[in-house]
Every structure is written in C-alpha cells, then in structure tokens.
DRENTOR-560316 format. One line per 8 residues: their letters; for each residue z, x, y of C-alpha. Coordinates in Angstrom, 1 decimal, padded with zeros to 4 digits, m for minus. Layout:
! residues N
A = Z/X/Y  ... .
//
This chain:
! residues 55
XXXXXXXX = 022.3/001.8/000.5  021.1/m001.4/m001.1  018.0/m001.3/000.8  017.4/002.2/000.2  017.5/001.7/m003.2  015.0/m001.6/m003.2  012.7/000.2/m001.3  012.4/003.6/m003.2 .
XXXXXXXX = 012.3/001.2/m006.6  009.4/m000.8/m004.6  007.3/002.7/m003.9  007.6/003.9/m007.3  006.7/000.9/m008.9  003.6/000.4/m006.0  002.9/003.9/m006.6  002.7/003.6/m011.0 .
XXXXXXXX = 000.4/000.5/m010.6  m001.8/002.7/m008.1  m001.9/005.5/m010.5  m002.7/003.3/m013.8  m005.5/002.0/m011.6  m007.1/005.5/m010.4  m007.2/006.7/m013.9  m008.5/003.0/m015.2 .
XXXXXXXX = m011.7/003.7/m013.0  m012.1/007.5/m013.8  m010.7/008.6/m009.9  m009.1/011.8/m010.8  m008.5/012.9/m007.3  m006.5/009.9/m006.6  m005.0/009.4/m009.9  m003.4/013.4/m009.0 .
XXXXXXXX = m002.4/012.4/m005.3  m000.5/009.1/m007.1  001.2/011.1/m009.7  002.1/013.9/m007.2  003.7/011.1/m005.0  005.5/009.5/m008.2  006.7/013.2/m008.9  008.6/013.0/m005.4 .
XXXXXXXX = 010.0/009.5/m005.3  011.4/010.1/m008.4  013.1/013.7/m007.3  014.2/011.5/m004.1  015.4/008.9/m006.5  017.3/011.2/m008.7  018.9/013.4/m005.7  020.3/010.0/m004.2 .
XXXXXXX = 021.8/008.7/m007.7  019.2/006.3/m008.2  017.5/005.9/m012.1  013.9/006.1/m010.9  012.7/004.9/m014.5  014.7/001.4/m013.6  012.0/000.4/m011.1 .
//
C-alpha cells in the first residue's frame, strides 16, 4: 500500500501544479480537464483511506 499511497500523493500534487499553471496562462479548457482529474484522485484518495489534502 505504501506505494499506492506515494503515487496517488505524486498525481495530485503533479496534477495541482498543472492546474495552477493552465489558469496562470488563461487555458480554461485545460485548467477544467486538471481540476476534473484532481476531483478523481481525490475521490480515489478518499475511498482508499488516503487524506488527499496531505500531498
């Protein structure tokens, strides 16, 4: 599980810098696809027992 958890903390921060960055340069397509994709490793996160706000 200890990789499991290093990897989905890894995605959601990758994922959080990648949607600060799309709404930095005004790419509101991308900045929804990131946020969408946030939304679901944090709902992974949370079903496995994993804080997603601790990545």
């Amino acid at each position: 599980m200890g990789e499991f958890v290093a990897e989905i903390k890894t995605r959601i921060s990758e994922t959080d810098k990648s949607l600060q960055a799309a709404r930095a340069a005004g790419d509101d397509f991308l900045a929804d696809a990131h946020a969408s994709e946030l939304e679901d490793l944090h709902r992974i996160a949370v079903l496995n027992g994993i804080d997603p706000h601790c990545a």
